[in-house]
C-alpha positions as CSV (number, residue, x, y, z in Angstrom):
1,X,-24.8,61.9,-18.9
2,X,-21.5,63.2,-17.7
3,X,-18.6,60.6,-18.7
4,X,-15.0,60.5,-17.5
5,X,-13.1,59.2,-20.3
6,X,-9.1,59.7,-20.0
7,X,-7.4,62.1,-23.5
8,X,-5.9,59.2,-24.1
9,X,-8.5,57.0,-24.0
10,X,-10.6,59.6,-26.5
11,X,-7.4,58.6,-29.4
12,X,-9.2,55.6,-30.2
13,X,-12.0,57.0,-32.3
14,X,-14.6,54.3,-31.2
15,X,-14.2,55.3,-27.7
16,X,-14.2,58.7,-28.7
17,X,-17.9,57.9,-30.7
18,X,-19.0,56.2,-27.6
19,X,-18.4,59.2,-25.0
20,X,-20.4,61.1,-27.9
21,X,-23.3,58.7,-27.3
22,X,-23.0,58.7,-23.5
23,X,-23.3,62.3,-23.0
24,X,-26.3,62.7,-25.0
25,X,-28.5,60.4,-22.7
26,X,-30.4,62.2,-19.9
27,X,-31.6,58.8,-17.9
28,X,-34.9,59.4,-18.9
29,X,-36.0,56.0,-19.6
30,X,-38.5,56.6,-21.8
31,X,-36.3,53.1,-23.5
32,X,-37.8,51.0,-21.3
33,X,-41.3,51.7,-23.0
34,X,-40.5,50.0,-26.1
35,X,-37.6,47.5,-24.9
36,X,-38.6,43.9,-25.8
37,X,-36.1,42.2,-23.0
38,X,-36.9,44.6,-20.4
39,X,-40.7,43.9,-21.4
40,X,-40.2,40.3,-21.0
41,X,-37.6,40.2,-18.4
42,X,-38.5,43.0,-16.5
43,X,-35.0,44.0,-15.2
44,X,-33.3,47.2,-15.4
45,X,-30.0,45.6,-16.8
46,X,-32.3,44.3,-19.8
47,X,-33.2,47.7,-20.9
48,X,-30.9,50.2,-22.9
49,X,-30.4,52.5,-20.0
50,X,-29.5,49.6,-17.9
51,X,-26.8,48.7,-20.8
52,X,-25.7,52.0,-21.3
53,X,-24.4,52.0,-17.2
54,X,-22.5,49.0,-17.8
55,X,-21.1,49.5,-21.0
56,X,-20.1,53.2,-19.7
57,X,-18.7,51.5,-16.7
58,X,-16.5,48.9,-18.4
59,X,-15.3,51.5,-21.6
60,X,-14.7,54.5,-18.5
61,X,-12.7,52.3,-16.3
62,X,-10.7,50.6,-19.2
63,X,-11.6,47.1,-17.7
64,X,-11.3,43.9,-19.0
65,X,-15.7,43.3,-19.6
66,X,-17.3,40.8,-16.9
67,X,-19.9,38.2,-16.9
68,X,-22.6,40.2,-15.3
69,X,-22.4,42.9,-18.2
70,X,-22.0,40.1,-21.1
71,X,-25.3,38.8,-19.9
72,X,-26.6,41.8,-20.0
73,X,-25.2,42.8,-23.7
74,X,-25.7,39.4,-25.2
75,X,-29.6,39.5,-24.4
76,X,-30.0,42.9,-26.5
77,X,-31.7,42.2,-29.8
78,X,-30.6,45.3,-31.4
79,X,-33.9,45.7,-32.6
80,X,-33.1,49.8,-32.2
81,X,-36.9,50.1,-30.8
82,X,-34.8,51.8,-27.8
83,X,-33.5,54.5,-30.8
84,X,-37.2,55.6,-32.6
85,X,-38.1,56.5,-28.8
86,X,-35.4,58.1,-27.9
87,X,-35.9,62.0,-27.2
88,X,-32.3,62.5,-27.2
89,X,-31.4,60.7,-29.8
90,X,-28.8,58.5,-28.0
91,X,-27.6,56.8,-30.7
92,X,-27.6,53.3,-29.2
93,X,-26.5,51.2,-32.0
94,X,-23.1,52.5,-32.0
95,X,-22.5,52.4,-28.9
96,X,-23.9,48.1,-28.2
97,X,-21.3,47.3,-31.5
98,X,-18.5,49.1,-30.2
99,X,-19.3,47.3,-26.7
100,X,-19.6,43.9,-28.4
101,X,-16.4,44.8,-30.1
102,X,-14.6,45.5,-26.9
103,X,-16.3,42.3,-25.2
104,X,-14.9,39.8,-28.0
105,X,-11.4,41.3,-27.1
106,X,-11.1,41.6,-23.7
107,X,-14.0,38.4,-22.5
108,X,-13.1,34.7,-23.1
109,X,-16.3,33.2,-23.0
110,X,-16.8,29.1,-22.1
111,X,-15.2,26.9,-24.3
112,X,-18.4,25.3,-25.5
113,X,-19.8,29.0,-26.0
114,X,-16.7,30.0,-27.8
115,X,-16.9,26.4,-30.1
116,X,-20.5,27.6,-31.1
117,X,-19.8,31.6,-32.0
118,X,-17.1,30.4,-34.1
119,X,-19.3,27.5,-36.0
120,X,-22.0,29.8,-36.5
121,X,-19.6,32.6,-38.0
122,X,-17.7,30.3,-40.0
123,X,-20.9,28.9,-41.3
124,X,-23.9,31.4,-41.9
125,X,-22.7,33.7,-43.9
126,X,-21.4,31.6,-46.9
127,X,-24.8,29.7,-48.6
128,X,-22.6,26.9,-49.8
129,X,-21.5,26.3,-46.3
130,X,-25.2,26.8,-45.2
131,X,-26.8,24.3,-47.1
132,X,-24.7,22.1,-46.0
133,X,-25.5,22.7,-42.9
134,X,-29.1,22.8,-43.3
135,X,-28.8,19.4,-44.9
136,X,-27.0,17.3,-41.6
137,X,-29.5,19.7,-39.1
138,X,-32.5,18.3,-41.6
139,X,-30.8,14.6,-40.7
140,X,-30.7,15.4,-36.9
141,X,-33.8,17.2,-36.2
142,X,-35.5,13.9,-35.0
143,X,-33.1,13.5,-32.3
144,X,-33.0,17.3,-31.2
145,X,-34.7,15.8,-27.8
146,X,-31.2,14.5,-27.4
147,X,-29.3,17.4,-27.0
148,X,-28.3,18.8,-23.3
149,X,-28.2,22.4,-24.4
150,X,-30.9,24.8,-25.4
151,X,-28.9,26.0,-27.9
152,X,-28.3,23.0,-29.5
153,X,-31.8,21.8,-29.7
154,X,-32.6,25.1,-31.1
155,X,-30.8,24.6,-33.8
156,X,-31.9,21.5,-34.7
157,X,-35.6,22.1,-34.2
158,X,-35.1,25.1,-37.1
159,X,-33.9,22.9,-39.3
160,X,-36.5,22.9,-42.3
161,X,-37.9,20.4,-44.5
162,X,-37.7,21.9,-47.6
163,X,-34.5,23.4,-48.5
164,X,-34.8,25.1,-52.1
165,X,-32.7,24.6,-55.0
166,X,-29.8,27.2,-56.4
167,X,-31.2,30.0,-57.7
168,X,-28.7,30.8,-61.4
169,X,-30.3,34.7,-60.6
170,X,-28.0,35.1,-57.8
171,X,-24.9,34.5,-60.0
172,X,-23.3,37.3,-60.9
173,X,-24.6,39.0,-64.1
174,X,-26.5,41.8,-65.8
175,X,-30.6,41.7,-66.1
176,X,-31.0,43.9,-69.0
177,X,-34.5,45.9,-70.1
178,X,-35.4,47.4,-73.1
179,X,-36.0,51.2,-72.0
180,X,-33.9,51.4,-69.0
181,X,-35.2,54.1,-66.3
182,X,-32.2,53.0,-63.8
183,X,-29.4,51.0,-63.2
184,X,-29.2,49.0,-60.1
185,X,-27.0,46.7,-58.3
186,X,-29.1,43.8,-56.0
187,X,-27.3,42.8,-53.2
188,X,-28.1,38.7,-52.9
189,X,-27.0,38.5,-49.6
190,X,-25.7,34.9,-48.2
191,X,-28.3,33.3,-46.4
192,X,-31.2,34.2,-47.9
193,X,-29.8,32.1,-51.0
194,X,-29.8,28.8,-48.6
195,X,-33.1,29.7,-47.4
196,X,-35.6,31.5,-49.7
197,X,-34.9,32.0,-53.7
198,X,-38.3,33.0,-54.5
199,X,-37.3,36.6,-52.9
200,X,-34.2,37.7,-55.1
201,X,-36.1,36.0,-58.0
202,X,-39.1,38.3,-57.8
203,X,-37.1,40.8,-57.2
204,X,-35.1,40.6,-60.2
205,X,-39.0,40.0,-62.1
206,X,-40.2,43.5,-60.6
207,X,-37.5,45.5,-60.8
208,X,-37.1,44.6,-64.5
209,X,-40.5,44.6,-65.2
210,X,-40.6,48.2,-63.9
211,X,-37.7,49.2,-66.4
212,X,-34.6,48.7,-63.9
213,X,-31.6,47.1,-65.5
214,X,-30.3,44.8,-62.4
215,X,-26.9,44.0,-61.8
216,X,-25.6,41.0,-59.7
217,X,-22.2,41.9,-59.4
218,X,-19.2,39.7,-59.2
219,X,-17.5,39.4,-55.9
220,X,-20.3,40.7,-53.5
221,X,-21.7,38.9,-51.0
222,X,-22.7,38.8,-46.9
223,X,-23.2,42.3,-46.2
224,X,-20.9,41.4,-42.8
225,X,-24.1,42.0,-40.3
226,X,-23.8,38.7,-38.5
227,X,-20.4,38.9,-37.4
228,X,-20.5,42.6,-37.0
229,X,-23.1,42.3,-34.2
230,X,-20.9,39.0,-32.9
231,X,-18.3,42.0,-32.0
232,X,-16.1,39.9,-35.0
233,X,-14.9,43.2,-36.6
234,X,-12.3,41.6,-38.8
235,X,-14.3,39.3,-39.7
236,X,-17.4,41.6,-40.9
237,X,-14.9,44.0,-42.0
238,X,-13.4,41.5,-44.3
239,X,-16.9,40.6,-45.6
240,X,-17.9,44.3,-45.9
241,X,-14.6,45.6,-48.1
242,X,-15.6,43.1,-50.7
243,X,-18.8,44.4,-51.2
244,X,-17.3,48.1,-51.3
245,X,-14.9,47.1,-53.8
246,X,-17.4,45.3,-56.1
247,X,-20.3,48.2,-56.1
248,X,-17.7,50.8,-56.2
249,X,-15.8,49.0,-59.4
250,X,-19.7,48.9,-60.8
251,X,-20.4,52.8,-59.7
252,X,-17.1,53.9,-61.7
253,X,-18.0,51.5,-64.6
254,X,-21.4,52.1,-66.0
255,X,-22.6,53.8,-63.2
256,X,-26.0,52.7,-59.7
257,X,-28.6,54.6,-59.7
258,X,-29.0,52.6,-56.5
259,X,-28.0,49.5,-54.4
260,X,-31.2,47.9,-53.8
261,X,-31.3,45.7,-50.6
262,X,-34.2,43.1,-50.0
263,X,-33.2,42.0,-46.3
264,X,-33.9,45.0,-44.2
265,X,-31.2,44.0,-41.7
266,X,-28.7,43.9,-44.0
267,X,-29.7,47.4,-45.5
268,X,-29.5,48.8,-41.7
269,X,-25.7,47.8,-41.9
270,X,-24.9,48.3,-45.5
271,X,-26.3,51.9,-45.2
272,X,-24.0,52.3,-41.8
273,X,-20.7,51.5,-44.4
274,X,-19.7,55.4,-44.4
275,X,-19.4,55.3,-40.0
276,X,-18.0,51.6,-40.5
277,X,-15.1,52.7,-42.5
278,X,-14.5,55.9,-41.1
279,X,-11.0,55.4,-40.5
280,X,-9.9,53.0,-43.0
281,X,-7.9,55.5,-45.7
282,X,-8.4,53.7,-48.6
283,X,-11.9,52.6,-48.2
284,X,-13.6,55.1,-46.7
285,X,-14.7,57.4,-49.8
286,X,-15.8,54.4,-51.2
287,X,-17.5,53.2,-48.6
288,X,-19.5,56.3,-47.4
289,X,-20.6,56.6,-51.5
290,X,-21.4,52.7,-51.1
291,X,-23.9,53.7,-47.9
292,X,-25.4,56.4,-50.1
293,X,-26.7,54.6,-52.4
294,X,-27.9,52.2,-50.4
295,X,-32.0,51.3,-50.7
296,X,-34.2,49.2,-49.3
297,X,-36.2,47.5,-52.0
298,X,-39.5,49.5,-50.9
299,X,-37.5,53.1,-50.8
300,X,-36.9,52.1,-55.0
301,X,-40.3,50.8,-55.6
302,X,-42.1,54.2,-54.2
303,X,-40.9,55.7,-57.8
304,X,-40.6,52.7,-60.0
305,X,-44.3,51.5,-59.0
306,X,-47.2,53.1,-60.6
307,X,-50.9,52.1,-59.6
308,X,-52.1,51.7,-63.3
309,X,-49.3,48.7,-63.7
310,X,-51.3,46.9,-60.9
311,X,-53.5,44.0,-61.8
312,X,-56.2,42.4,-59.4
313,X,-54.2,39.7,-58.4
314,X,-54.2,41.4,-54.3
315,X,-57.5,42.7,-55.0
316,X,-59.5,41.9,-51.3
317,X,-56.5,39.4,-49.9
318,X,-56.6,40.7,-46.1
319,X,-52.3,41.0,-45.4
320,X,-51.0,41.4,-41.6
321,X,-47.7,43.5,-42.1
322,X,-44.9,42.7,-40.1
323,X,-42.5,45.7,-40.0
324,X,-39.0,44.4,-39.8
325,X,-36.5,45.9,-36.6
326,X,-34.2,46.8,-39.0
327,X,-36.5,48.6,-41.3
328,X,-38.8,50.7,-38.9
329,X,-36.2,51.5,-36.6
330,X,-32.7,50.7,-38.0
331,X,-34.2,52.6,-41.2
332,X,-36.8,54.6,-40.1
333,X,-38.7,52.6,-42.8
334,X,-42.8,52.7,-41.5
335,X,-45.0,53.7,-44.3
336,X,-43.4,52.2,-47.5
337,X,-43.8,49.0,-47.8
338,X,-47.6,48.9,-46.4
339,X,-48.4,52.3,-48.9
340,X,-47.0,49.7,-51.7
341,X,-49.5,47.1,-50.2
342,X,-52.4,49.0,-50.6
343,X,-51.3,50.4,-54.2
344,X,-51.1,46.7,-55.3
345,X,-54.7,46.5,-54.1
346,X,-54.1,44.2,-50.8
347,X,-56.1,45.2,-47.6
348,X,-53.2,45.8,-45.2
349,X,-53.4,45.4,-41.4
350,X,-51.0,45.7,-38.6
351,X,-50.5,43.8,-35.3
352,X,-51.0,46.0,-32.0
353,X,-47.1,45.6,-31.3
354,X,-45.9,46.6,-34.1
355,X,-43.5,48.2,-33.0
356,X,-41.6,44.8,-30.8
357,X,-39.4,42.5,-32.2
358,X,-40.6,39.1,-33.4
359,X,-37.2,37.8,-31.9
360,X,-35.1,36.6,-34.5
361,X,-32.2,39.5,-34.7
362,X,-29.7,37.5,-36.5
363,X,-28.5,34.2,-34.0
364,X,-30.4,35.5,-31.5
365,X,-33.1,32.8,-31.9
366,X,-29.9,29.9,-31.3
367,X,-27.8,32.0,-28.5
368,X,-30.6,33.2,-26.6
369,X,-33.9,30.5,-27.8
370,X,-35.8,31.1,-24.2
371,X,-36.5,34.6,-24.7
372,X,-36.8,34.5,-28.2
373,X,-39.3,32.1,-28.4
374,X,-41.7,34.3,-25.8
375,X,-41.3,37.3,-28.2
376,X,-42.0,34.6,-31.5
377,X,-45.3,33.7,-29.5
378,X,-46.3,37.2,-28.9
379,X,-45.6,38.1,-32.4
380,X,-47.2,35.3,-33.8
381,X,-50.3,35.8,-31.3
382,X,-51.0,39.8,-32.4
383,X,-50.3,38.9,-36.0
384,X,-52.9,36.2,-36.3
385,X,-55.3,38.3,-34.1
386,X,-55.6,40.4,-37.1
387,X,-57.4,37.3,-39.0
388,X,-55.2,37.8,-42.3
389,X,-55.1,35.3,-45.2
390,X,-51.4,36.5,-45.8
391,X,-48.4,37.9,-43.0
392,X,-45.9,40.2,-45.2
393,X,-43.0,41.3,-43.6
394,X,-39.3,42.9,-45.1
395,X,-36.8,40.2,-43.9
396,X,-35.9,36.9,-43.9
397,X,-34.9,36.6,-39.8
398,X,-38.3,37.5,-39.7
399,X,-40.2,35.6,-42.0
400,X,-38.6,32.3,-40.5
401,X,-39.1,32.9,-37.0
402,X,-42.9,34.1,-37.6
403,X,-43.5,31.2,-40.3
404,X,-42.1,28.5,-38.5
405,X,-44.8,29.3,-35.4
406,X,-47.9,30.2,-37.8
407,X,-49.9,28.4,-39.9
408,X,-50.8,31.5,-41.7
409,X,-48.5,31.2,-45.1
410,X,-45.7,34.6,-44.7
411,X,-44.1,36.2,-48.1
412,X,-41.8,39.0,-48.7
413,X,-43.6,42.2,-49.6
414,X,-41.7,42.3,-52.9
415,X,-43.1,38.7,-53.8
416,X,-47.0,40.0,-53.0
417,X,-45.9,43.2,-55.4
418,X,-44.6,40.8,-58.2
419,X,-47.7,38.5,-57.8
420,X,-49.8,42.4,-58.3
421,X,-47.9,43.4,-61.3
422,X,-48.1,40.3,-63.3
423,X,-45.8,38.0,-61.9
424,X,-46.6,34.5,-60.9
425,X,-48.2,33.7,-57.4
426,X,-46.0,33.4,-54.2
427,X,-44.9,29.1,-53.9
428,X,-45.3,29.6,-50.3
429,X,-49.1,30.7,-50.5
430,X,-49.6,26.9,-51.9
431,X,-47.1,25.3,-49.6
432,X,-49.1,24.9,-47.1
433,X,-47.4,25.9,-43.5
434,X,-44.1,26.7,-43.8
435,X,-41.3,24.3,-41.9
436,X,-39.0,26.0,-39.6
437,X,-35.8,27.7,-41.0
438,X,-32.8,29.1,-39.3
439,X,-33.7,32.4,-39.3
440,X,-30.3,34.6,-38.9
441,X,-30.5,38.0,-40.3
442,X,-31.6,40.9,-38.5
């Protein structure tokens, strides 16, 4: 694609990454393919060659983003499905942040759409906050009927029932073994906490079971996803350096074999640190090491996880794998977590779209409930279709949105893997159907 970008507009180094990104795309739309809007929607606009026209139109011509190519932006899931198909490999993620970026400077949105970006970004990422939250939606689900917006009753129709106790594991502190093989940090995350304890605690179980030593260390946090892909850089950015600085004081210390990750959209933009930080002098080193060492929890368990420390415990349990966005495509995860699966002795099957978002991608599921709920159907619909006794997937966006339409019980892989190795079984297997949750990480 031939772009027309001024010298001076190539100074700022986003623009300059973007006019990379636009001149590798040859309009083939081969995109369109795997595109979950344009497969719902059906228009040109909804599919990443129709977003790449607009956002090389508003970035070329230095104007002040409309409401035709918001529209158009705001409905991507960033689901990346667009990137594993890509023959060029248009790097497409780049290029929707640095649009989002550019929108939140140059668009003023409604003032009730405003109101809500803001509450959610102010809210989500802390779990105290959260909670909280959680709590007064749990009081005002009943009269979710009530409210005039979509957005609003979306919100409120998440709420969930059961809302878990504090987990003391995700304070910070060090999970010691007897003969260590590695030393690991665990990122906790923020809304995961408020949500679903049971993940980080068998996490910690398996990990140090396996001979990991597990560090929770002080001052980390949200990994600054949520209000990187609200185009909130200073935000995100703020959230981002304190995890830098606190795995980087921890790498200097006693040394990471790894930073392990257990919320696959997080890991996408943890492990994009290095391009995130690019310019920031005193961050950067750190930052790219920080991204390096970055793991999703299946990536450590292919070498910590040996088949003769597997018990029967998944021995003939039929388990429908949901792969995560973030991990097949954001991480060009595919074959881990199932390989781990069928090591542990589970019978692992896949939906026939695999490769389609479930629609959750962070607040998509409350900005945007309409065409996330047709994707949450067709997800639900395939997975089922498989006639599993358990769904699996990587991610807690995901697990939420799935769970809260299925009556099939859904765990994170790490729990099934804990349950295999001598760990207790999954709470949610004998909860019954879970209750809808906010689900808000991609």
């Amino acid at each position: 694609m031939q772009t027309t970008f001024t010298p001076e507009q190539l100074k700022d180094p986003a623009t300059a990454r973007s006019n990379e990104i636009l001149r590798t795309c040859v309009h083939c739309g081969f995109c369109t393919a795997t595109c979950p809007t344009y497969q719902v929607l059906g228009d040109e606009l909804d599919s990443p060659r129709g977003r790449i026209y607009l956002i090389k139109d508003m970035l070329e011509n230095g104007r002040p983003a409309d409401e035709k190519t918001v529209k158009h932006i705001d409905r991507c899931l960033s689901c990346l499905a667009c990137m594993t198909t890509c023959p060029s490999g248009v790097h497409y993620m780049h290029l929707v942040d640095h649009a989002r970026e550019y929108i939140e400077q140059t668009y003023k949105r409604p003032f009730f759409e405003r109101v809500l970006r803001w509450t959610l970004a102010q809210i989500l990422p802390y779990p105290t906050r959260f909670r909280l939250a959680l709590l007064g939606a749990k009081i005002g689900r009943p009269f979710a009927w009530m409210m005039p917006d979509a957005r609003l009753r979306a919100m409120l129709e998440m709420a969930p029932k059961y809302i878990p106790p504090v987990s003391r594991n995700d304070d910070p502190q060090v999970f010691t073994v007897p003969d260590k093989k590695m030393r690991v940090a665990l990122m906790t995350g923020c809304a995961q906490k408020a949500l679903n304890t049971d993940i980080n605690d068998a996490t910690i179980r398996l990990l140090t079971r396996l001979g990991a030593e597990v560090v929770v260390a002080e001052g980390a946090g949200c990994c600054g996803a949520l209000t990187h892909h609200m185009g909130k850089t200073q935000e995100s950015h703020a959230t981002a350096a304190k995890n830098i600085r606190a795995w980087a004081d921890e790498m200097k210390g006693q040394g990471l074999d790894a930073i392990v990750i257990n919320t696959s959209g997080c890991g996408t933009t943890v492990k994009d640190y290095g391009h995130m930080f690019r310019e920031d002098g005193e961050l950067a080193d750190d930052a790219a090491a920080v991204a390096g060492l970055a793991k999703d929890i299946s990536e450590v368990l292919m070498d910590l996880l040996p088949e003769s420390a597997v018990t029967q415990s998944g021995e003939g349990v039929r388990v429908a794998y949901h792969a995560a966005c973030s991990l097949q495509h954001g991480q060009q995860i595919k074959t881990f977590p199932k390989d781990l699966l069928e090591r542990a002795g589970f019978k692992v099957t896949e939906p026939a779209d695999s490769h389609l978002c479930c629609g959750s991608a962070g607040t998509y599921n409350l900005m945007q409930p309409e065409i996330s709920k047709q994707l949450q159907a067709r997800k639900v619909e395939t997975l089922e279709a498989t006639r599993p006794d358990i769904i699996a997937a990587g991610n807690i966006g995901c697990m939420m949105q799935i769970g809260s339409a299925s009556d099939v019980p859904i765990v994170h892989t790490v729990e099934l893997l804990d349950w295999a190795t001598g760990g207790p079984r999954p709470a949610a297997l004998d909860r019954g159907r879970e209750e809808p949750a906010v689900p808000i990480l991609r």
